[in-house]
GUFIKE-45040 format. One record per residue (C-alpha): residue number from 0; residue in three letters; x, y, z. Coordinates in Angstrom, 2 decimals. Layout:
REM residues N
- NUM ALA X Y Z
...
This chain:
REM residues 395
- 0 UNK -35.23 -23.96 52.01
- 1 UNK -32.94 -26.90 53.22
- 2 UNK -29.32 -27.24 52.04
- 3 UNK -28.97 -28.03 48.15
- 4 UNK -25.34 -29.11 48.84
- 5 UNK -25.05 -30.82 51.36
- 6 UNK -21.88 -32.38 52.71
- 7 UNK -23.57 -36.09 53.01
- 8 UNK -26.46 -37.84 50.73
- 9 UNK -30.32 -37.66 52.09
- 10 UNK -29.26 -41.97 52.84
- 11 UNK -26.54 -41.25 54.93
- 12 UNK -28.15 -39.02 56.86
- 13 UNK -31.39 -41.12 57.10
- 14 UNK -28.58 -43.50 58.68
- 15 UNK -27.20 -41.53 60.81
- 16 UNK -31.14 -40.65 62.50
- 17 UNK -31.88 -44.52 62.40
- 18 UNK -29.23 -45.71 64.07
- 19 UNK -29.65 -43.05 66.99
- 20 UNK -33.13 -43.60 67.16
- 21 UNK -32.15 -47.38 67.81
- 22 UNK -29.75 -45.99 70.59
- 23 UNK -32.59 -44.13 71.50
- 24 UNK -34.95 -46.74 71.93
- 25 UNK -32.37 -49.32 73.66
- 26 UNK -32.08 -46.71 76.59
- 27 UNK -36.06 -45.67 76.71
- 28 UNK -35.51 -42.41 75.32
- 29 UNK -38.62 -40.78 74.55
- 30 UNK -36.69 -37.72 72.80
- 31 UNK -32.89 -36.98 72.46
- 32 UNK -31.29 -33.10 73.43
- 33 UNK -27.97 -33.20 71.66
- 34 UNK -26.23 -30.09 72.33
- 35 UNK -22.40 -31.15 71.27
- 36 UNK -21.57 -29.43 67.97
- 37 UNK -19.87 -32.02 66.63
- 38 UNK -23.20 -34.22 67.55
- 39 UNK -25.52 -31.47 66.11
- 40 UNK -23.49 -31.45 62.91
- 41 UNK -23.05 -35.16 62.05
- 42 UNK -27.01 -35.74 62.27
- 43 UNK -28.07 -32.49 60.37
- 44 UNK -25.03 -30.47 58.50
- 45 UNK -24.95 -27.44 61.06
- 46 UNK -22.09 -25.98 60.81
- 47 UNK -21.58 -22.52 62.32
- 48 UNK -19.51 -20.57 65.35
- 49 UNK -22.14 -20.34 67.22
- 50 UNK -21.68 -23.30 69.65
- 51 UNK -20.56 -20.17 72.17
- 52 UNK -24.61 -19.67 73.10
- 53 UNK -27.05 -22.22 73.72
- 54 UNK -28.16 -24.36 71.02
- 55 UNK -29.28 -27.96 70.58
- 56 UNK -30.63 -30.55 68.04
- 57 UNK -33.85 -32.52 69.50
- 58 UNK -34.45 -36.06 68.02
- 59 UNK -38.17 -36.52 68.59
- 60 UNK -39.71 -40.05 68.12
- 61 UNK -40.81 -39.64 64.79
- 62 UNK -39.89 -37.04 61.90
- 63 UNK -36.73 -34.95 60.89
- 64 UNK -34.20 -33.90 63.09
- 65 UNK -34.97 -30.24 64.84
- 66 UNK -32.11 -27.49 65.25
- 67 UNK -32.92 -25.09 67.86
- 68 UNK -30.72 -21.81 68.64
- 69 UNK -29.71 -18.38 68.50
- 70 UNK -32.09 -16.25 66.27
- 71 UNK -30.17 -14.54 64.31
- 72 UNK -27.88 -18.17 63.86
- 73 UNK -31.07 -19.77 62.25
- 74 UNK -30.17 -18.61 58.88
- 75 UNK -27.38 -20.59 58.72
- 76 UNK -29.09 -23.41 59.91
- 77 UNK -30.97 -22.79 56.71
- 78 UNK -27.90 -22.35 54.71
- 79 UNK -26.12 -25.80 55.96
- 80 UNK -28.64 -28.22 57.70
- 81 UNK -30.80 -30.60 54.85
- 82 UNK -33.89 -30.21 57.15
- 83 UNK -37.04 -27.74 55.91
- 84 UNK -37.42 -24.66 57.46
- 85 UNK -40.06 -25.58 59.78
- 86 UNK -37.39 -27.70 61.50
- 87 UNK -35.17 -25.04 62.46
- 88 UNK -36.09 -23.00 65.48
- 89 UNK -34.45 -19.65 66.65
- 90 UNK -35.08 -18.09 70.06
- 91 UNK -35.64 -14.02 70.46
- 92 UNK -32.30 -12.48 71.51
- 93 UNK -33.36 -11.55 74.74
- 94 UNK -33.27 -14.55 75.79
- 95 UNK -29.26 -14.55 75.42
- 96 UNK -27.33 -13.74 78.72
- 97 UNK -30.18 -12.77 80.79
- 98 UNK -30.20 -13.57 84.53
- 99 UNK -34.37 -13.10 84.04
- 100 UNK -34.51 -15.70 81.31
- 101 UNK -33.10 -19.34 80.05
- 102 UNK -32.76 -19.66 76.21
- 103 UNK -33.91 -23.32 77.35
- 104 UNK -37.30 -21.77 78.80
- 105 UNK -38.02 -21.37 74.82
- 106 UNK -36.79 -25.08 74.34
- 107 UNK -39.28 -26.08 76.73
- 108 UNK -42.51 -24.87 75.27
- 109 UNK -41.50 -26.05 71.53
- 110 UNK -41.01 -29.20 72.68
- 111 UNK -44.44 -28.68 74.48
- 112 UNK -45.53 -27.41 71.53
- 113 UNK -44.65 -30.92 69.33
- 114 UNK -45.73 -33.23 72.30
- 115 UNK -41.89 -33.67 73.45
- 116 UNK -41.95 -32.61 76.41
- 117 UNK -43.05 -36.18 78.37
- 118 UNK -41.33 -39.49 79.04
- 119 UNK -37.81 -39.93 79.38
- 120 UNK -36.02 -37.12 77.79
- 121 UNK -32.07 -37.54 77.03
- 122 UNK -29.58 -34.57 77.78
- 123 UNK -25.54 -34.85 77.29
- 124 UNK -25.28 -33.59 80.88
- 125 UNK -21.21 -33.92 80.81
- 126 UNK -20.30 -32.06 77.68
- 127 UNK -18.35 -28.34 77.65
- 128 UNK -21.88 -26.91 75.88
- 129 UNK -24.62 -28.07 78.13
- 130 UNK -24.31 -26.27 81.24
- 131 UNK -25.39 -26.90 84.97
- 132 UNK -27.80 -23.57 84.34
- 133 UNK -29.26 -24.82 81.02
- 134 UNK -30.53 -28.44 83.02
- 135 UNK -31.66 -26.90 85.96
- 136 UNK -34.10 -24.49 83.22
- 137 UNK -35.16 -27.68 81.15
- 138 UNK -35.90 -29.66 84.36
- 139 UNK -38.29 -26.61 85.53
- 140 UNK -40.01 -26.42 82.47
- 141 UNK -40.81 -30.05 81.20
- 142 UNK -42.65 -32.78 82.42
- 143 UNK -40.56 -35.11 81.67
- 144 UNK -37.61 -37.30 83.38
- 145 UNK -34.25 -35.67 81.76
- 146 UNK -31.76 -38.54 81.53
- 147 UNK -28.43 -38.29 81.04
- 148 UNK -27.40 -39.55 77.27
- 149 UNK -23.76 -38.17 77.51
- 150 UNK -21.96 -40.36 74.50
- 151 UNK -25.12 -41.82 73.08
- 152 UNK -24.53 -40.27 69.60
- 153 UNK -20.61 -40.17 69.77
- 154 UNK -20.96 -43.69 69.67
- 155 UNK -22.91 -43.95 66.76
- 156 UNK -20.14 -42.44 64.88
- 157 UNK -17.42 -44.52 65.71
- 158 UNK -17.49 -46.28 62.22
- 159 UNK -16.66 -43.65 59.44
- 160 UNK -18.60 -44.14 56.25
- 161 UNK -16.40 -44.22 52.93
- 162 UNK -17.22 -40.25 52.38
- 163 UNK -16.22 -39.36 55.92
- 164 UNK -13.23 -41.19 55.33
- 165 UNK -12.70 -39.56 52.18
- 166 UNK -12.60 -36.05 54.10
- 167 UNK -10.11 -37.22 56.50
- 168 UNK -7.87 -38.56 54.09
- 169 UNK -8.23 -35.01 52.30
- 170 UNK -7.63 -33.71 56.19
- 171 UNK -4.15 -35.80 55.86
- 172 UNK -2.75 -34.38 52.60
- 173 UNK -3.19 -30.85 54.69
- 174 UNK -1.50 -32.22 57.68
- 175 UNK 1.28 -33.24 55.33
- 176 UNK 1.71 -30.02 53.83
- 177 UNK 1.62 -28.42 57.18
- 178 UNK 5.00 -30.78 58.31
- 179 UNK 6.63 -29.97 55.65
- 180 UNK 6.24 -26.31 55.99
- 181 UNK 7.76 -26.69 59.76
- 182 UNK 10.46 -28.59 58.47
- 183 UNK 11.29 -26.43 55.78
- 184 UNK 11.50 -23.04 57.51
- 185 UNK 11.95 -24.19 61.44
- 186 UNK 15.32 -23.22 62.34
- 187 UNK 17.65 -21.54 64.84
- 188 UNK 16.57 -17.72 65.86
- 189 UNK 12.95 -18.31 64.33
- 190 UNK 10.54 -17.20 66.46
- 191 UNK 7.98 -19.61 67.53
- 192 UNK 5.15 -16.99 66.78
- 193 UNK 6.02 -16.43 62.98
- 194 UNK 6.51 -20.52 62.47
- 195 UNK 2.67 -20.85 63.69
- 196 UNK 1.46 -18.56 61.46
- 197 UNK 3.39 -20.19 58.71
- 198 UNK 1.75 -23.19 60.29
- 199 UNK -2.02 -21.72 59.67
- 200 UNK -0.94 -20.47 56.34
- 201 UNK -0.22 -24.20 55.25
- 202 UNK -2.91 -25.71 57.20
- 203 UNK -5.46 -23.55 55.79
- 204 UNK -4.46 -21.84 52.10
- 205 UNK -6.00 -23.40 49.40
- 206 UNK -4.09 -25.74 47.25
- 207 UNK -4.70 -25.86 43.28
- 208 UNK -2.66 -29.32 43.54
- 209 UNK -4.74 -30.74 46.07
- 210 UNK -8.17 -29.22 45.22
- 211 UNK -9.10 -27.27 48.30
- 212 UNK -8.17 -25.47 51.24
- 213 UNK -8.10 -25.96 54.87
- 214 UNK -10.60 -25.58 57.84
- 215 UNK -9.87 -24.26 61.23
- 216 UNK -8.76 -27.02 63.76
- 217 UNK -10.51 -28.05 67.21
- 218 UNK -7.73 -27.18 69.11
- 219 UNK -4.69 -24.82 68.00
- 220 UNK -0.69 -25.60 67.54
- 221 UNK 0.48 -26.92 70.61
- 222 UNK 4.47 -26.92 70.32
- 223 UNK 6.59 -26.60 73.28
- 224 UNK 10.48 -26.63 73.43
- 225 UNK 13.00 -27.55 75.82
- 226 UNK 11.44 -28.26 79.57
- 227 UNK 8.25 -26.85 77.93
- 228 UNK 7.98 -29.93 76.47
- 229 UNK 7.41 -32.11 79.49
- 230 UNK 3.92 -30.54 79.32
- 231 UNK 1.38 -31.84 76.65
- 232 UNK -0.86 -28.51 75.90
- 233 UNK 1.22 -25.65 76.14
- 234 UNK 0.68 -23.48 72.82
- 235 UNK 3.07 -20.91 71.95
- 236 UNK 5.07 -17.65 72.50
- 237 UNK 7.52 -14.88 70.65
- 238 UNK 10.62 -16.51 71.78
- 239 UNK 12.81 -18.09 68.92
- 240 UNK 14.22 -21.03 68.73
- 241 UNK 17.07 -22.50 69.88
- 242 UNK 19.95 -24.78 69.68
- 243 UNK 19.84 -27.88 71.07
- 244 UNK 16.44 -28.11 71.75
- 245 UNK 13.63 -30.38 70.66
- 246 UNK 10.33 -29.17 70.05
- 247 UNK 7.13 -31.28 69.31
- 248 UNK 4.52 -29.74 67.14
- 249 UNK 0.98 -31.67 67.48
- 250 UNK -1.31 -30.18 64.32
- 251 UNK -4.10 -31.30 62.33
- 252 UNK -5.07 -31.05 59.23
- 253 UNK -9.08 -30.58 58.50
- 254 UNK -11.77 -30.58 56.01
- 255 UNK -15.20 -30.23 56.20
- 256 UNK -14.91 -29.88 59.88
- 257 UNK -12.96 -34.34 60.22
- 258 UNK -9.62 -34.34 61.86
- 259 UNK -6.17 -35.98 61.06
- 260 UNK -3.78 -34.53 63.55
- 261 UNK -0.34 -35.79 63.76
- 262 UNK 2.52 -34.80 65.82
- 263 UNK 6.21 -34.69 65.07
- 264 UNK 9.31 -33.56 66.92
- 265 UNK 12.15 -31.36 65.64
- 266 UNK 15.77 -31.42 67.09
- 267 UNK 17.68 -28.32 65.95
- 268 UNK 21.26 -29.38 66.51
- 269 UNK 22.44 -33.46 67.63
- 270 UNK 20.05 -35.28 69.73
- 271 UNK 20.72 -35.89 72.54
- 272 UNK 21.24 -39.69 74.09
- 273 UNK 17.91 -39.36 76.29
- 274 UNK 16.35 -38.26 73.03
- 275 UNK 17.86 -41.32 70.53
- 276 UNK 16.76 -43.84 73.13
- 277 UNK 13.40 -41.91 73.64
- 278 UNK 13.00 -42.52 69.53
- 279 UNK 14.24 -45.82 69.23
- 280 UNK 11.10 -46.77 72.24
- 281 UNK 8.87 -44.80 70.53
- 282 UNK 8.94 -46.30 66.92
- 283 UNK 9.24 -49.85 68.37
- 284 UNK 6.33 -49.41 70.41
- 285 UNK 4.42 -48.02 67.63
- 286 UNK 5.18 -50.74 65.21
- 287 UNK 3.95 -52.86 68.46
- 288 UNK 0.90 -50.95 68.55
- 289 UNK -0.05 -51.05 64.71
- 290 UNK 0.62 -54.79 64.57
- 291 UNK -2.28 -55.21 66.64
- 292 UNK -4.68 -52.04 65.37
- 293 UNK -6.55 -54.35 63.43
- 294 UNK -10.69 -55.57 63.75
- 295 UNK -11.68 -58.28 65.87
- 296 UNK -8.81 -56.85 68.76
- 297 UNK -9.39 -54.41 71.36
- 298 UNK -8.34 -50.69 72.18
- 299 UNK -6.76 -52.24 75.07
- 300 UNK -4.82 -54.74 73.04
- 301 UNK -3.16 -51.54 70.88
- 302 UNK -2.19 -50.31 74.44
- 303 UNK -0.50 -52.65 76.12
- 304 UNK 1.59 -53.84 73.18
- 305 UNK 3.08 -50.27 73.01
- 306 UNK 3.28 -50.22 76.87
- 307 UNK 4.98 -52.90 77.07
- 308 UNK 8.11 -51.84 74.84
- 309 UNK 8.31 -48.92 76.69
- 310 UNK 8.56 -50.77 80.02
- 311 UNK 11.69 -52.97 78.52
- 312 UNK 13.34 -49.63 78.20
- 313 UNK 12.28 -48.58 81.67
- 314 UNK 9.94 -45.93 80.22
- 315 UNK 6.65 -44.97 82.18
- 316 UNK 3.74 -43.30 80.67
- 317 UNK 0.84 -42.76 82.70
- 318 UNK -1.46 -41.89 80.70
- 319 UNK -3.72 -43.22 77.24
- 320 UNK -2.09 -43.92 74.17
- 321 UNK -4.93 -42.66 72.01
- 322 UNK -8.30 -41.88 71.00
- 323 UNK -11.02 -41.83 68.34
- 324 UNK -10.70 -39.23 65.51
- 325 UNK -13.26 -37.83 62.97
- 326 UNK -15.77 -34.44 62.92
- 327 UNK -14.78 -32.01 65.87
- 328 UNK -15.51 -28.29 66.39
- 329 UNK -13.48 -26.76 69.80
- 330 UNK -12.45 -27.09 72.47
- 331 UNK -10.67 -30.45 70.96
- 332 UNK -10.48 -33.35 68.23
- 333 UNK -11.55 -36.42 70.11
- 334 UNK -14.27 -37.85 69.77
- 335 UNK -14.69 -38.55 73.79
- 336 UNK -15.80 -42.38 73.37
- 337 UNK -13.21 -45.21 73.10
- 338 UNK -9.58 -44.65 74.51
- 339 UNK -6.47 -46.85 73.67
- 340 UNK -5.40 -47.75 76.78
- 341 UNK -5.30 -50.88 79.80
- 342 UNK -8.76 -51.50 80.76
- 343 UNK -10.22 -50.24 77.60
- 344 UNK -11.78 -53.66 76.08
- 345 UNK -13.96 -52.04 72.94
- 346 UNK -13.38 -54.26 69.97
- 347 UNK -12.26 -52.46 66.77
- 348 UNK -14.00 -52.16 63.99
- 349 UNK -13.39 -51.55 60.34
- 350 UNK -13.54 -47.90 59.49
- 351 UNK -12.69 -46.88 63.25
- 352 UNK -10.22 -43.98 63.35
- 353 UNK -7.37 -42.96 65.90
- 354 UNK -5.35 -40.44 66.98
- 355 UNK -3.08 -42.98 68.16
- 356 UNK -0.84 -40.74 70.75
- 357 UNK 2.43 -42.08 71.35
- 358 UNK 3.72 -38.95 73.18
- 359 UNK 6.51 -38.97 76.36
- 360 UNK 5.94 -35.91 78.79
- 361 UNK 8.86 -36.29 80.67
- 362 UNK 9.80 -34.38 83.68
- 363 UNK 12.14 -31.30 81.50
- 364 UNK 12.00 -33.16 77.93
- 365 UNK 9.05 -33.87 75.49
- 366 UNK 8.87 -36.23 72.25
- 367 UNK 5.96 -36.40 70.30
- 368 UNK 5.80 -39.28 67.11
- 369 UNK 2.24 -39.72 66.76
- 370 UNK 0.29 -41.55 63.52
- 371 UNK -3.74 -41.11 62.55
- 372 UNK -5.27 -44.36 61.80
- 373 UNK -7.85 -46.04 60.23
- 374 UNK -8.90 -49.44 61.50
- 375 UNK -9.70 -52.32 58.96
- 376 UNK -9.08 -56.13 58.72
- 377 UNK -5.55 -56.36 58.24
- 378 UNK -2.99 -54.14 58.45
- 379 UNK -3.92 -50.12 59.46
- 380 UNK -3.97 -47.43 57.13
- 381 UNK -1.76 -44.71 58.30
- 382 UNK -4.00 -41.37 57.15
- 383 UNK -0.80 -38.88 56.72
- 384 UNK 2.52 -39.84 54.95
- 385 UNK 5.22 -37.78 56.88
- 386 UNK 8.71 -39.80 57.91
- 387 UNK 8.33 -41.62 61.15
- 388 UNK 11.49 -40.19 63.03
- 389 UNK 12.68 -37.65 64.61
- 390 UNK 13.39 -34.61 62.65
- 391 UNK 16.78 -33.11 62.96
- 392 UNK 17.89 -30.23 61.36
- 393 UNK 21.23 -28.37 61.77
- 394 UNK 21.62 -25.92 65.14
C-alpha cells in the first residue's frame, strides 16, 4: 500500500507531475526516464540508498508516476513513495552486474508492456546515475527516439513550496548547531578526525529543543587548513591542528533529504594581513551580492556585484559564486540548474534558494564565508544565523 505519511500532500505532488508533464509536452516528450535521485524523490517520495544500482522513475503520458528498480529495493518504494503498488516495479537480481544482462532490458519491456515504449522518449543522459551502458541497453530495446532531458525536472524545482522551505529552514537550525560545535571545541592539537566526528554528532543527533534530528549530507565535511586550503574539496585527515592556521569548514545541515550548507573559516591564533584584507573583500562583496539577490534581477546580477568588489581589492576568482540549493542525495547539494555567475541571465524568483559561495582558493591560503539564501521580493532571507566573520580563536 502507498505511503500513509508522506513527506508532501497528494496536491503538491499532483503539482509537481503537472508541471513536468507541461515540461514534458513543451519539448515533445512522449514519456520522461528520470533516473537522478534527487529527481526520483521530489516527484514520488523515494527515498532509499539504493541510487548505487540502476533505478529510474518513468513519467508516462497519462497516470501516476512509475518507480522502477532493484527488487529487493521495491519495498521501500512501498514504504516511502505515495504511488499504489502496481506502480512500483522491481527487476530480478540477476539482472544486477551482469555482463549477459542490462537491468534496463527489464525497463524496456514494461514500458512495452504500458505502451511507452514509442515516440520521443526523454533520458537525463548527463547525470552521475545514468550511465553510457544503461542508454546504449534502452536504445536496443525500444522503439522509440531517446532524447536527452538532462535538467528538465531540476528546473521544475527551482521554486521551493512553503513546506520545502519549511525543511530547509529546519536544515539551518542543524547547520547552526553544527558551527557552534566547531567553534566550541576546535582548537590547537585537536585532531581534524575527532572534530568531524563531533561535526556528524551535531549535524545528525536529535535535538529535544529543536524537534528532530539530522539526515546524512550530499557531500561530507570538506575542511582544509593551511595550503590545503587553496583547494575547494579536500576532506579530512588525523593531523591536528595548528597554530596559525586558518581552516574553512563547508557543512550542511539537512532534513528530510533539503540542504542548507554554509561555510565558515576558523583562525587559531592572529590573522594574518592577507587574511583581514581577504575578510574585509569578502563581507563587502557579499553585502554587494545580497543587495541585489532579490526577484525580478538575475543570477548574473548577484555575480558581478560581488565580483566587482573583489576586483577593487585586486582579488581574482575564477570561478561561480553560487548555485541553487534544496533536496539532494550524493555525490553533492546542487541542484545542477542556475549558477550565480557572469553570463548567467536567469531571473530570480521568489522562493529560489542559493548556496551563495563566496569562497577564495588562493594559491597556499583558503577563506570560506558563505550564506544559504532564499530569494523573495525584497531583501533575502539568510536560512542559517551564524556570525558573518571570520572566526578566531586563541593559538
Amino acid at each position: 500500500m502507498p505511503n500513509l505519511s508522506p513527506l508532501f500532500t497528494p496536491d503538491e505532488y499532483a503539482a509537481r507531475l503537472a508541471a513536468t508533464r507541461r515540461a514534458m509536452e513543451a519539448r515533445g516528450l512522449d514519456a520522461l526516464i528520470v533516473s537522478d535521485p534527487s529527481n526520483m524523490a521530489w516527484l514520488t517520495g523515494y527515498d532509499g540508498w539504493s541510487f548505487y544500482v540502476h533505478q529510474c522513475v518513468i513519467i508516462g503520458p497519462t497516470g501516476a508516476p512509475v518507480w522502477f528498480g532493484r527488487g529487493q529495493d521495491a519495498n521501500g518504494a512501498v514504504r516511502t513513495c505515495y504511488m499504489a503498488d502496481g506502480d512500483i516495479i522491481g527487476y530480478p537480481d540477476h539482472y544486477v552486474q551482469s555482463t549477459e544482462r542490462h537491468p534496463m532490458d527489464y525497463l524496456a519491456a514494461k514500458l512495452t508492456e504500458r505502451g511507452w515504449d514509442a515516440g520521443r522518449i526523454g533520458v537525463e543522459m548527463d547525470n552521475y546515475w545514468y550511465s553510457a551502458a544503461a542508454h546504449a541497453a534502452l536504445d536496443r530495446q525500444t522503439r522509440g527516439v531517446l532524447v536527452d532531458a538532462t535538467a528538465l525536472v531540476n528546473w521544475q524545482r527551482a521554486v521551493k513550496s512553503k513546506a520545502e522551505l519549511g525543511y530547509m529552514r529546519s536544515a539551518a537550525r542543524i547547520v547552526e548547531r553544527m558551527h557552534a560545535r566547531i567553534f566550541d571545541l576546535a582548537e590547537v592539537g585537536m585532531r581534524k578526525c575527532d572534530l568531524v566526528a563531533e561535526i556528524y554528532d551535531a549535524g545528525l543527533r536529535y535535538d529535544p529543543k529543536l524537534g528532530f534530528g539530522g539526515d546524512y549530507p550530499a557531500l561530507v565535511p570538506l575542511l582544509a587548513s593551511g595550503a590545503d586550503a587553496s583547494a575547494p574539496h579536500l576532506t579530512w585527515d588525523d593531523r591536528p591542528l595548528k597554530a596559525g592556521e586558518a581552516t574553512f569548514f563547508e557543512i550542511a545541515g539537512v532534513v528530510h533529504r533539503y540542504h542548507c550548507p554554509l561555510s565558515r573559516t576558523l583562525f587559531l591564533g592572529k590573522p594574518t594581513p592577507t587574511f583581514v584584507e581577504a575578510e574585509k573583500a569578502t563581507l563587502e562583496g557579499m553585502e554587494a551580492g545580497l543587495e541585489l539577490a532579490r526577484a525580478g534581477n538575475r543570477c548574473e546580477d548577484i555575480a558581478n556585484a560581488f565580483f566587482g568588489v573583489l576586483a577593487r581589492y585586486g582579488i581574482e576568482k575564477t570561478n561561480r559564486t553560487g548555485y541553487p540549493i534544496g533536496m539532494s542525495y550524493p555525490p553533492d547539494w546542487g541542484e545542477r540548474t542556475m549558477s550565480l555567475r557572469a553570463g548567467d541571465t536567469t531571473e530570480l524568483q521568489p522562493g529560489m534558494c542559493f548556496h551563495f559561495m563566496t569562497g577564495l582558493w588562493m594559491d597556499d591560503w583558503g577563506l570560506e564565508i558563505t550564506e544559504s539564501i532564499v530569494i523573495g521580493d525584497g531583501a533575502p532571507e539568510c536560512l542559517a544565523d551564524v556570525p558573518r566573520k571570520l572566526m578566531v580563536k586563541d593559538g
